[in-house]
Structures are given as structure tokens and as C-alpha cells.
DSSP file (Angstrom, degrees, kcal/mol; ACC not computed):
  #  RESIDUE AA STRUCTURE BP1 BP2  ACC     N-H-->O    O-->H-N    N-H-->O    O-->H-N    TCO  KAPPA ALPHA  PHI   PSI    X-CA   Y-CA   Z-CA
    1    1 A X              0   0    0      0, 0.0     3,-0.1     0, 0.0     2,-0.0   0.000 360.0 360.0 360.0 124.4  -52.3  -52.7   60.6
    2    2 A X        -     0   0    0      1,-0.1    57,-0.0     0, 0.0     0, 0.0  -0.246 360.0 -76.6 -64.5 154.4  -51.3  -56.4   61.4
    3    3 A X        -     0   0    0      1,-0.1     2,-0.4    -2,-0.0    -1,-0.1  -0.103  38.7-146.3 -40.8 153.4  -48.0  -57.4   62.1
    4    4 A X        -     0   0    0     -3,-0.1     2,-0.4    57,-0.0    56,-0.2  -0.988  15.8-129.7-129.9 143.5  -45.5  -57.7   59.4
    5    5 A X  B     -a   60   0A   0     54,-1.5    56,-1.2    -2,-0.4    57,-0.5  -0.553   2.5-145.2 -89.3 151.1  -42.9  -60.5   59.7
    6    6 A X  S    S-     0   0    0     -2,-0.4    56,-1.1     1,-0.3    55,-0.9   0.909  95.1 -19.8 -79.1 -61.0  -38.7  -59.5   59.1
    7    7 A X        -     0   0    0     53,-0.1    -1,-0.3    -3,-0.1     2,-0.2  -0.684  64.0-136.2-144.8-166.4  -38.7  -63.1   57.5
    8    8 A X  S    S-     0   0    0      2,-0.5    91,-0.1    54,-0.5    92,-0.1  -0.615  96.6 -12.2-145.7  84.3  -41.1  -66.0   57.8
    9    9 A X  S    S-     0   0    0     89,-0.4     2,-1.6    -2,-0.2    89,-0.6  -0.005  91.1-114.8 115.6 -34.8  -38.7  -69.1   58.2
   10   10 A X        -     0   0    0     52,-0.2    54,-1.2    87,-0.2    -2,-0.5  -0.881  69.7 -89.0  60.2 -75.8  -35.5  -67.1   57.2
   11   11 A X        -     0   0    0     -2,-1.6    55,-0.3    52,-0.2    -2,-0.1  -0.621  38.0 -94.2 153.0 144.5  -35.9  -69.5   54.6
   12   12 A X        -     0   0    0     -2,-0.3    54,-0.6    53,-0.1    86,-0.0   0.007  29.0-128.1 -87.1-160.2  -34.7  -73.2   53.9
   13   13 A X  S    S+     0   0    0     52,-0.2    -1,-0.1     1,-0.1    52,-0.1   0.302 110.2  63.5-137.2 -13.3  -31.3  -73.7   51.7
   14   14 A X  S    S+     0   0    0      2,-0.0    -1,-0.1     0, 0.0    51,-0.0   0.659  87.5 110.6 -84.6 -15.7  -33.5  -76.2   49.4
   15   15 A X        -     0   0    0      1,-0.0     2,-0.3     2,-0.0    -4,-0.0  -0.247  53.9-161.7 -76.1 168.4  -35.8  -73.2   48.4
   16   16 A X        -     0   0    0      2,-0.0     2,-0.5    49,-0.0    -1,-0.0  -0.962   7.0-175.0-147.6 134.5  -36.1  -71.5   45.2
   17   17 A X        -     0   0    0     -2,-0.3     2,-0.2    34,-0.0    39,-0.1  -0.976  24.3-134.8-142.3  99.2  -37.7  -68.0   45.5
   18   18 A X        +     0   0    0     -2,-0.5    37,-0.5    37,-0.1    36,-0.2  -0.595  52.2 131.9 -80.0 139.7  -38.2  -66.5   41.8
   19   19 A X        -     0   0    0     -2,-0.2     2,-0.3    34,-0.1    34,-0.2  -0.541  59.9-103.3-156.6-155.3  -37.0  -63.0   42.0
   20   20 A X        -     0   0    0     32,-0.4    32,-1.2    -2,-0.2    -2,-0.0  -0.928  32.9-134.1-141.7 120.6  -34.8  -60.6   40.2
   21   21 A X  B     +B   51   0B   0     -2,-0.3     2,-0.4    30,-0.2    30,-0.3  -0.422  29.7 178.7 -84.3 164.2  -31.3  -60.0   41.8
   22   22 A X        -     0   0    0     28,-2.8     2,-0.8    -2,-0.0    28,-0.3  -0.977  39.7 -95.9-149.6 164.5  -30.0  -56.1   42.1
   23   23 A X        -     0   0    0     -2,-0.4     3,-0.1    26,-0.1    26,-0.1  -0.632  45.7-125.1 -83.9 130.6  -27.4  -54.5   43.2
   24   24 A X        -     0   0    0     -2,-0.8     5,-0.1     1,-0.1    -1,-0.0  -0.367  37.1 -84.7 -62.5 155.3  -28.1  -53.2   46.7
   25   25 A X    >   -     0   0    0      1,-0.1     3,-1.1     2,-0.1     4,-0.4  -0.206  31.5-120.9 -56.5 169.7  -27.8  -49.2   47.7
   26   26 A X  G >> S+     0   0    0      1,-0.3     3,-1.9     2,-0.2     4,-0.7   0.899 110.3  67.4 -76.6 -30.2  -24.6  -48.0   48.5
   27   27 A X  G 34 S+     0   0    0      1,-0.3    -1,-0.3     2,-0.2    -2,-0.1   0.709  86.0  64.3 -54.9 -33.2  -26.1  -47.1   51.8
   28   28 A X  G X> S+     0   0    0     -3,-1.1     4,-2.0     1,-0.2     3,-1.5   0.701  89.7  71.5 -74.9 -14.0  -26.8  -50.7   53.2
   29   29 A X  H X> S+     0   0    0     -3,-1.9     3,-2.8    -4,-0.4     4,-1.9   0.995  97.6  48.0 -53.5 -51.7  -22.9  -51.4   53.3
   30   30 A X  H 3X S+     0   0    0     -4,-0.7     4,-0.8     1,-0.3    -1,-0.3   0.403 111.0  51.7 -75.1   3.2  -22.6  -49.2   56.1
   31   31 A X  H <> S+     0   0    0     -3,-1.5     4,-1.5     2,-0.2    -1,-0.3   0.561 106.0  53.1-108.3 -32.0  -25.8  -51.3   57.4
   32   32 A X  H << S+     0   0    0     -3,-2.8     4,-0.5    -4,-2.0    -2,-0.2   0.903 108.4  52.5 -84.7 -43.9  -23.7  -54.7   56.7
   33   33 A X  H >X S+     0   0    0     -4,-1.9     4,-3.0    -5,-0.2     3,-3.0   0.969 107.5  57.7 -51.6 -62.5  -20.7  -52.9   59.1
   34   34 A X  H 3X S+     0   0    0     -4,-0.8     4,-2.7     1,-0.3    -1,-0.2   0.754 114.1  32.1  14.4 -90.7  -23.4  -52.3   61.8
   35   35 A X  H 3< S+     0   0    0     -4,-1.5    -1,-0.3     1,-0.3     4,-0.2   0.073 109.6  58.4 -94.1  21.9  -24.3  -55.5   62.2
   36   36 A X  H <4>S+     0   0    0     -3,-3.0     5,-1.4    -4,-0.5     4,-0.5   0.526 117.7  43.5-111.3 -40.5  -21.1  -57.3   61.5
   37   37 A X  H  <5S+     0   0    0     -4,-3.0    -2,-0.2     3,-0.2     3,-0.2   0.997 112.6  56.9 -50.1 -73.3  -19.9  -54.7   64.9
   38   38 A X  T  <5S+     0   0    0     -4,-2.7    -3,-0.1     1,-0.2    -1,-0.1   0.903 116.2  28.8 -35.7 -66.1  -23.2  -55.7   66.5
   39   39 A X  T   5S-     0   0    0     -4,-0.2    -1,-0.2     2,-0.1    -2,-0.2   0.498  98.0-118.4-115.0  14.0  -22.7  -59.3   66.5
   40   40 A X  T   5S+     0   0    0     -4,-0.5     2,-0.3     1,-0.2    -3,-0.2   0.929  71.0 120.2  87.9  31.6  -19.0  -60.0   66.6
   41   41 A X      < -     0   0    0     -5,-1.4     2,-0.3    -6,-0.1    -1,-0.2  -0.876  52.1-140.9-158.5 148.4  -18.7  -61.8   63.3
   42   42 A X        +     0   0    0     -2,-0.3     2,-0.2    51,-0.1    -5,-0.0  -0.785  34.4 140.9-116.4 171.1  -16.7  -61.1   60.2
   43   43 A X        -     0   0    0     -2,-0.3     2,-0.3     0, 0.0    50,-0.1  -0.673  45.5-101.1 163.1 154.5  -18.1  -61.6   56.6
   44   44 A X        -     0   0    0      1,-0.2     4,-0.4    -2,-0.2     3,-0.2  -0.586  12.3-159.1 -99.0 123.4  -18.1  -60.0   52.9
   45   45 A X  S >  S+     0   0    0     -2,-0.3     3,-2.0     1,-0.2    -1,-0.2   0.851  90.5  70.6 -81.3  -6.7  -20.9  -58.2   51.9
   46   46 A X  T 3  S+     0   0    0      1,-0.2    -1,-0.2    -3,-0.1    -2,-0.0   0.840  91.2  64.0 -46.7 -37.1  -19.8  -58.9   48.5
   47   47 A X  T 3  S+     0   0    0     -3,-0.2     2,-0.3     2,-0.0    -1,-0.2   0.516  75.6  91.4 -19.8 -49.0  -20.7  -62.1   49.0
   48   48 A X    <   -     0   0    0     -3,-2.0     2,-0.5    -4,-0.4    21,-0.3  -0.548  68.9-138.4 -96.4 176.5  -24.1  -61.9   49.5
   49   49 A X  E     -c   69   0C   0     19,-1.2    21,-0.9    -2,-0.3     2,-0.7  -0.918  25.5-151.9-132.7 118.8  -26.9  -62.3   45.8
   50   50 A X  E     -c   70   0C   0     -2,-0.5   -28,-2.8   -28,-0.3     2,-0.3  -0.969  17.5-172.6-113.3 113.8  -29.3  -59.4   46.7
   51   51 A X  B     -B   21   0B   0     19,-2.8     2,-0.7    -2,-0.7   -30,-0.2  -0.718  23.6-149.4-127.9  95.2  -32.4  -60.7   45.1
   52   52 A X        +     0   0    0    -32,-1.2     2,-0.6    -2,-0.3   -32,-0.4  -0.223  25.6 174.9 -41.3  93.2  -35.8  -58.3   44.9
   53   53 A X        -     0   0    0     19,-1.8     3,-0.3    -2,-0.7   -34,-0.1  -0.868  17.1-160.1-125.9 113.0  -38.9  -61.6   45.0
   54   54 A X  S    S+     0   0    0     -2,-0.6     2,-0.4   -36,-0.2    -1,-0.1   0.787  75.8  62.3 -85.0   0.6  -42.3  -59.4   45.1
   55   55 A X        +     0   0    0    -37,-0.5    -1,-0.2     1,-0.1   -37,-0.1  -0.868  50.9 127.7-119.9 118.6  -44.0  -62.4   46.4
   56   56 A X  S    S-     0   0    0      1,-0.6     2,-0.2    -2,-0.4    -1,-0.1   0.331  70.4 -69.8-133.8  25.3  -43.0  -64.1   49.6
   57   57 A X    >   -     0   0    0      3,-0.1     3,-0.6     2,-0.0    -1,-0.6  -0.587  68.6 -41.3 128.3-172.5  -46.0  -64.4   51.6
   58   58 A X  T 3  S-     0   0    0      1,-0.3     3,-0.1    -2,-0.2   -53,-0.1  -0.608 123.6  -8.9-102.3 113.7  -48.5  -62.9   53.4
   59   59 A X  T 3  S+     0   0    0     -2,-0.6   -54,-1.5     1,-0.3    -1,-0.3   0.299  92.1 138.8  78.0  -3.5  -46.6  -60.2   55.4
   60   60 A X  B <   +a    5   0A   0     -3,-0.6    -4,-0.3   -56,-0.2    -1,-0.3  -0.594  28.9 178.4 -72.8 148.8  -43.5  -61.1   54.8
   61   61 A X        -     0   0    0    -56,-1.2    12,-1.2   -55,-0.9     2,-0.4   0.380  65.0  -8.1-137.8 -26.9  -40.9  -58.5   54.1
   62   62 A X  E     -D   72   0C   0    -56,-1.1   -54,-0.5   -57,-0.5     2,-0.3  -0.989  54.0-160.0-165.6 169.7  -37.8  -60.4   53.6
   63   63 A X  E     -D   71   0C   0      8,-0.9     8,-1.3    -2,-0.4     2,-0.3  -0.994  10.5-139.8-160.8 160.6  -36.3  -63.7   53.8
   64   64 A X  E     -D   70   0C   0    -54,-1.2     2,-0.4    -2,-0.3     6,-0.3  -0.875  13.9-166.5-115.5 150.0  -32.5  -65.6   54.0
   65   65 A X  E  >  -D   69   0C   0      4,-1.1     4,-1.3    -2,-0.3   -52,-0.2  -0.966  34.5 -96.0-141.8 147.0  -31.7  -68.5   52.3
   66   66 A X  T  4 S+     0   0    0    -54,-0.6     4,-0.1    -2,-0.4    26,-0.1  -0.129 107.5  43.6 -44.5 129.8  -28.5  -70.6   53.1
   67   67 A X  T  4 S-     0   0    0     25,-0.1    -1,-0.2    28,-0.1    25,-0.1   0.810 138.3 -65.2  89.7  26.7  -24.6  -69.8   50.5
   68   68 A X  T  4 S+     0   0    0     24,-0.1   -19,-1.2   -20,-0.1     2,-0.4   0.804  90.2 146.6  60.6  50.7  -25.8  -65.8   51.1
   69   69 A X  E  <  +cD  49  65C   0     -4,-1.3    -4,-1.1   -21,-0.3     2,-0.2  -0.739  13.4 170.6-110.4 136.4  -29.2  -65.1   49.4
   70   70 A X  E     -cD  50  64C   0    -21,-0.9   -19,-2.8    -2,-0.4     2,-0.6  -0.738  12.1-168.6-149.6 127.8  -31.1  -62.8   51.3
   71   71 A X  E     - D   0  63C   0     -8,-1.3    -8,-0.9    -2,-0.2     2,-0.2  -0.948   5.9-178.5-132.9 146.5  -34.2  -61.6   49.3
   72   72 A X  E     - D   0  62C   0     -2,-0.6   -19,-1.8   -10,-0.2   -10,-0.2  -0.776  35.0 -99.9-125.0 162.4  -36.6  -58.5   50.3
   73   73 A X    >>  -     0   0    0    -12,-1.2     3,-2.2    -2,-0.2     4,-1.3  -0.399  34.2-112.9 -79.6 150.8  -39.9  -57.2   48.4
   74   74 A X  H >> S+     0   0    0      1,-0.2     4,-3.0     2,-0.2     3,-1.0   0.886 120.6  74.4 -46.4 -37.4  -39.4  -54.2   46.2
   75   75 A X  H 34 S+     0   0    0      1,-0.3     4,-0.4     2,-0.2    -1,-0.2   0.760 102.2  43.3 -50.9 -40.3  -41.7  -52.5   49.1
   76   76 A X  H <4>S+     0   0    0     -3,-2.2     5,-1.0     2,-0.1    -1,-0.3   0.924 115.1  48.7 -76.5 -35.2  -38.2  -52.8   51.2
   77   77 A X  H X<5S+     0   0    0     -4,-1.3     3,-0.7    -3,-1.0    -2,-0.2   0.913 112.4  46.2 -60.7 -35.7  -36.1  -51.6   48.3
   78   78 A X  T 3<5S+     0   0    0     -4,-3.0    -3,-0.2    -5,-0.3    -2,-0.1   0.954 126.5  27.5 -71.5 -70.7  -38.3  -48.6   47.5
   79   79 A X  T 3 5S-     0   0    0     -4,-0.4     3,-0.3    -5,-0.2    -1,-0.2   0.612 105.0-128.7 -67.4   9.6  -38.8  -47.2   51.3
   80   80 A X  T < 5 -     0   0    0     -3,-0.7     2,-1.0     1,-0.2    -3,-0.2   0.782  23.5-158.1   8.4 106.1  -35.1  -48.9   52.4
   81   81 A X     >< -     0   0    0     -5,-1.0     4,-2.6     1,-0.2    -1,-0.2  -0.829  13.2-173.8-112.4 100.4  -36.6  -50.5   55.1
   82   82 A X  H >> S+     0   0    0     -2,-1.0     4,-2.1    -3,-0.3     3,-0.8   0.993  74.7  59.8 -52.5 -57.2  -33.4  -51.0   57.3
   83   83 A X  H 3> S+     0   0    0      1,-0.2     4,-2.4     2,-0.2    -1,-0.2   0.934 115.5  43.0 -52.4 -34.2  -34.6  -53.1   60.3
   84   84 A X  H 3> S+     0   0    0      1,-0.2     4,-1.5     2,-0.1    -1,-0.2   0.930 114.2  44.1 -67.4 -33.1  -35.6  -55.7   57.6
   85   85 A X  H XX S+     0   0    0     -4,-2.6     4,-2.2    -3,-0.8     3,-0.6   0.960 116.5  48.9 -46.1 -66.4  -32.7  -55.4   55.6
   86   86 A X  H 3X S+     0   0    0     -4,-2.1     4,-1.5     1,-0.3    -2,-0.1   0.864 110.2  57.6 -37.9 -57.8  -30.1  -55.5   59.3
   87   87 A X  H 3X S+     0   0    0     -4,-2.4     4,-1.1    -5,-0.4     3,-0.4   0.870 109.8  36.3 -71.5 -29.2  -32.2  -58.6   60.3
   88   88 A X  H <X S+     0   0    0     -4,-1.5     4,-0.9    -3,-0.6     3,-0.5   0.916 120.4  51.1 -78.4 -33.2  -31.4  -61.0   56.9
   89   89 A X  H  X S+     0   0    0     -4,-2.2     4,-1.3     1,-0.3    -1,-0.2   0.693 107.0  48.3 -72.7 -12.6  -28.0  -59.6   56.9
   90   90 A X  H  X S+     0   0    0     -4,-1.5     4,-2.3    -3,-0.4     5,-0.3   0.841 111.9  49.6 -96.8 -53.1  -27.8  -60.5   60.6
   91   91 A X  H  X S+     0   0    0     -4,-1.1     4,-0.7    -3,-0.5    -2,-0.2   0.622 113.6  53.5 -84.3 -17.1  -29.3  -64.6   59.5
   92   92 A X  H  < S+     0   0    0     -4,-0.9    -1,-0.2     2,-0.2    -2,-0.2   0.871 105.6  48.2-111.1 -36.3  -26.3  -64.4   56.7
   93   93 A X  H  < S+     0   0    0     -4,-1.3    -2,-0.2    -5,-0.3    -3,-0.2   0.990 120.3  40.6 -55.2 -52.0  -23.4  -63.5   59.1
   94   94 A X  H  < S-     0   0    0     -4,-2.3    -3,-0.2    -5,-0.1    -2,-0.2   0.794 102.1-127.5 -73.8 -23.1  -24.5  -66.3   61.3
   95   95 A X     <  +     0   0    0     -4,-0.7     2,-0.2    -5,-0.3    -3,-0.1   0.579  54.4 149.7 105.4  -1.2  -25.2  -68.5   59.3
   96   96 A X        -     0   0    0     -6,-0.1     2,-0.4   -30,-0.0    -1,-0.2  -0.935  34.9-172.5-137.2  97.5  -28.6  -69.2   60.6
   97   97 A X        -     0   0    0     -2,-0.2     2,-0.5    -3,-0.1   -87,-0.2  -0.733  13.8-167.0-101.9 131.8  -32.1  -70.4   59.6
   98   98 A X        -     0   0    0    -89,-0.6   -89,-0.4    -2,-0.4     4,-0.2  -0.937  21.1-127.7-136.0  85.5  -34.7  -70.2   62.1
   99   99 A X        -     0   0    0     -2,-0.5   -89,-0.1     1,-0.2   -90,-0.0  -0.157  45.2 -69.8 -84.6 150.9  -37.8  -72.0   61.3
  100  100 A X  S    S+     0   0    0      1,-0.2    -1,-0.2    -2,-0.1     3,-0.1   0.348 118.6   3.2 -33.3 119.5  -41.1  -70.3   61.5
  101  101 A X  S    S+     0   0    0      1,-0.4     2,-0.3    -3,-0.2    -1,-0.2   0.921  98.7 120.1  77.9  44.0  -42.3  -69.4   64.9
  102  102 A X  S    S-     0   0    0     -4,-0.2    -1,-0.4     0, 0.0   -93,-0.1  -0.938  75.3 -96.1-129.4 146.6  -38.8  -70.8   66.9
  103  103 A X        -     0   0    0     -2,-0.3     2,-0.3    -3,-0.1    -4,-0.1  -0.241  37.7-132.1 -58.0 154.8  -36.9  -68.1   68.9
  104  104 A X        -     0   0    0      1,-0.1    -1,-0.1     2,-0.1    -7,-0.0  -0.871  41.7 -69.8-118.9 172.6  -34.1  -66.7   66.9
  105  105 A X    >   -     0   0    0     -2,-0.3     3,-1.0     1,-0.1     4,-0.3   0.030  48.0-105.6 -51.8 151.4  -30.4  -66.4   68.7
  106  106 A X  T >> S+     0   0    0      1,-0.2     4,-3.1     2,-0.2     3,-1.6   0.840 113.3  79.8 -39.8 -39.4  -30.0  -63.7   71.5
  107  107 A X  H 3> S+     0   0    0      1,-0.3     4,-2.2     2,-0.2     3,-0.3   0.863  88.7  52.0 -34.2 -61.5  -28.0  -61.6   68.4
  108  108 A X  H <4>S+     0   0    0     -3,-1.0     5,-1.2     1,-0.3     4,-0.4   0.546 113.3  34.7 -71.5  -9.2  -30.8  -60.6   67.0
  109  109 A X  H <45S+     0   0    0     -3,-1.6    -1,-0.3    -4,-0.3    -2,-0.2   0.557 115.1  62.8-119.4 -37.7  -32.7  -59.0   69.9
  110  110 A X  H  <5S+     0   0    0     -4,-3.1    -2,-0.2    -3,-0.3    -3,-0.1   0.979 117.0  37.0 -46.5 -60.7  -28.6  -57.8   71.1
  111  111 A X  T  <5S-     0   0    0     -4,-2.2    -1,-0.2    -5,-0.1    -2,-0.2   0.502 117.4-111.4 -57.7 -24.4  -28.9  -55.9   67.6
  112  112 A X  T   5       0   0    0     -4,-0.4    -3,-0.2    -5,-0.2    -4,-0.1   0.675 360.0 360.0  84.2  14.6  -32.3  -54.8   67.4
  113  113 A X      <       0   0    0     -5,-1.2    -4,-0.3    -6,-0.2    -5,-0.2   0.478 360.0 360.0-150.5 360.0  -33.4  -56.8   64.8
């Protein structure tokens, strides 16, 4: 199996990524505390527009878009695939778009994601 990417860009703040928004499980709040712990940062997960987009490229799994967007493939909803989830919620506390193939901040590797 090839690699699969957590996000491919984290995504630019000009994109628009057709998708369908949902309410996340109740189980990823306690995933938003985590990483809110993890990397020292405060921030609402009400806040963020959880939007399900089943295409966003070849191997991509999730993506962040700037204003709190994070959207993941149903593939993530159906299996709650945390580490993908952790890592756009991690790009939406910080605040931080990371274009494709650039290191992302030390957080993310502190965190595990």
C-alpha cells in the first residue's frame, strides 16, 4: 500500500472544496482537548465547519482550509481515523497552512500527528 497523505497542502484559504458538512462524533471533542493540551493553544471546537468532500486527491485523507474548515473523506468518517482527524484539528489551532511538501511546525511531530 502507498503512502497516504494526513493532508496534501493543508489547503489554501482561496479554495473551495465541494463537500457536504456534518456534525462530527461526539468522540472527536475529546480528540480536539488532546490536541489543544498537546500544543499549548486554546480554541472552540464549535468553531470549526466539519465538511465530508469524497474527493480530495489521490491519497489524500483530509485537508484544512483557513476561518476553521477542516474537511476529511467519508473513508475517515466511517473508520474514525483519528491521527487524520488530530492532525487538521492541530493546522486549525495554529492557524497554519503548510504547502505541499514544506516541513510542518515541530507541533505536529511533538503531537504525533
Amino acid at each position: 500500500m502507498g503512502a497516504l497523505l494526513l493532508c496534501a497542502g493543508c489547503y489554501s484559504p482561496a479554495a473551495v472544496i465541494p463537500g457536504e458538512p456534518f456534525v462530527p462524533p461526539a468522540e472527536w471533542r475529546s480528540w480536539w482537548v488532546e490536541m489543544k493540551a498537546c500544543a499549548h493553544r486554546a480554541g472552540e471546537f464549535e468553531a470549526v465547519r466539519w465538511v465530508q468532500a469524497p474527493d480530495l486527491g489521490p491519497r489524500v485523507l483530509g485537508r484544512w482550509a483557513w476561518r476553521h474548515a477542516i474537511y476529511v473523506t467519508p473513508f475517515v468518517v466511517r473508520v474514525n481515523l483519528k491521527a487524520v482527524v488530530q492532525h487538521e484539528m492541530l493546522h486549525d489551532l495554529l492557524g497554519v497552512d503548510v504547502p505541499y511538501g514544506a516541513p510542518h511546525p515541530a507541533e505536529f511531530a511533538r503531537c504525533g500527528v
